[in-house]
C-alpha positions as CSV (number, residue, x, y, z in Angstrom):
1,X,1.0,24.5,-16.1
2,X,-2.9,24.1,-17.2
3,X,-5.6,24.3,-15.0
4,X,-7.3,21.6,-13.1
5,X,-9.9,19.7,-15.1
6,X,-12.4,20.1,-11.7
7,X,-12.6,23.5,-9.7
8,X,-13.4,21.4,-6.7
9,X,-12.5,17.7,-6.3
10,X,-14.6,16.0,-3.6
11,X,-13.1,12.2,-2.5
12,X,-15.2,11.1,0.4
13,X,-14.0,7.5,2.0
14,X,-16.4,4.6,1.4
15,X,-14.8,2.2,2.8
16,X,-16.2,-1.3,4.5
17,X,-13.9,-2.9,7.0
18,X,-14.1,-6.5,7.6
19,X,-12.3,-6.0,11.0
20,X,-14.5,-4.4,13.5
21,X,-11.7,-3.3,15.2
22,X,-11.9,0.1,13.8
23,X,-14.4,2.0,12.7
24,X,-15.0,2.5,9.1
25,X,-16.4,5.3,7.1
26,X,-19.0,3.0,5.8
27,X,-20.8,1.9,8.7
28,X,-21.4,5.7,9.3
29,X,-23.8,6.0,6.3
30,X,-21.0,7.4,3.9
31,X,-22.3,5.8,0.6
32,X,-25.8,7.0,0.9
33,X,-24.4,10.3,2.1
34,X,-22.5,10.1,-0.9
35,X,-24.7,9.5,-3.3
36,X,-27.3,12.3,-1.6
37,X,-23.9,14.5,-2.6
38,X,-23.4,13.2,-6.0
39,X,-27.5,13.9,-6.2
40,X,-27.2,17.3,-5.1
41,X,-24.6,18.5,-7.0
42,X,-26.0,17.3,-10.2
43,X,-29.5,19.2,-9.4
44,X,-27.7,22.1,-8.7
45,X,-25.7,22.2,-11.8
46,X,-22.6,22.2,-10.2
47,X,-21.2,19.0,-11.6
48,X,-18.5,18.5,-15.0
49,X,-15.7,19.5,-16.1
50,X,-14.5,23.2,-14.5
51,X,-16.7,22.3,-11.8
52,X,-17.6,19.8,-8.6
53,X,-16.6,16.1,-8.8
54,X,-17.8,14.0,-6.2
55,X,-16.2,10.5,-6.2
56,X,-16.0,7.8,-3.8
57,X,-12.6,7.1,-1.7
58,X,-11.2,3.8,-0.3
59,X,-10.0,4.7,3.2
60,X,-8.5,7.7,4.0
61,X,-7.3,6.4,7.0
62,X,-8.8,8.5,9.8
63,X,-11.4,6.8,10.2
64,X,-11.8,7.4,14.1
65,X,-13.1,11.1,12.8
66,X,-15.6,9.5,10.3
67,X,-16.9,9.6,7.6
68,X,-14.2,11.9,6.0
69,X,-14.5,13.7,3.5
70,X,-11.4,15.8,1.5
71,X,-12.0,18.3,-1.1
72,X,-9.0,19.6,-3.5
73,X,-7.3,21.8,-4.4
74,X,-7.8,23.1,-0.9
75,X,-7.0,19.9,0.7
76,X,-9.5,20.6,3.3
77,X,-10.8,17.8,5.3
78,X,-14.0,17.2,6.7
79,X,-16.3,14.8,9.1
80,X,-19.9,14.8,8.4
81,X,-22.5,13.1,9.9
82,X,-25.5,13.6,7.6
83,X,-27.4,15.4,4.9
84,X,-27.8,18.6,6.7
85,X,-23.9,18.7,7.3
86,X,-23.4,17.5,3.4
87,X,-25.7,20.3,2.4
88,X,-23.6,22.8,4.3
89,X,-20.2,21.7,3.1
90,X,-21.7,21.8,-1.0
91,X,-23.7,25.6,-0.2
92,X,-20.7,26.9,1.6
93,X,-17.4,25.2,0.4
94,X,-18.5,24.2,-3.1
95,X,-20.7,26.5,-4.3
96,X,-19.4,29.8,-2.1
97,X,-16.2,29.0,-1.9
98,X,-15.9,29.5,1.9
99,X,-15.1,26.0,4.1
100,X,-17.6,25.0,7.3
101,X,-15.0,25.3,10.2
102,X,-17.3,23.7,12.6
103,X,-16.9,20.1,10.5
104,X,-13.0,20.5,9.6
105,X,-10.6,18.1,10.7
């Protein structure tokens, strides 16, 4: 079996619903946060191939616990609620290697 083209593969749900019924993912600031993610990975030199790909997720379907984020392999999941939490998941799960329990889900 070959190796996976991304170390870690980040899908975080930026979804808009048209029924306010239920939260959405979107209307919690998930595409700025993100692109601030896409952003920060990049300056860090953590993006490409055998590293971190951020990309953006229809839903996920948990959005009650929103925004949500998953990051493969690991299948960790995460709520986050803004940059200081997105910095923390990419310094400590991305780059280190080592999830942020306090924002699992």
């Amino acid at each position: 079996m070959s190796a996976s083209y991304y170390d870690k593969h980040v899908f975080m749900c930026c979804n808009l619903r048209e029924d306010a019924s239920r939260p959405c993912c979107a209307n919690r600031g998930s595409r700025e946060l993100r692109d601030y993610a896409k952003a920060r990975i990049k300056e860090l030199g953590l993006n490409g191939a055998g590293r971190v790909r951020i990309n953006m997720a229809g839903c996920l379907d948990r959005c009650e616990e929103g925004p949500v984020m998953v990051v493969y392999p690991e299948e960790v999941w995460y709520t986050y609620f803004d940059e200081h939490d997105v910095d923390e998941i990419i310094d400590s799960h991305l780059a280190g290697g080592k999830p942020v329990e306090r924002l699992r889900i």
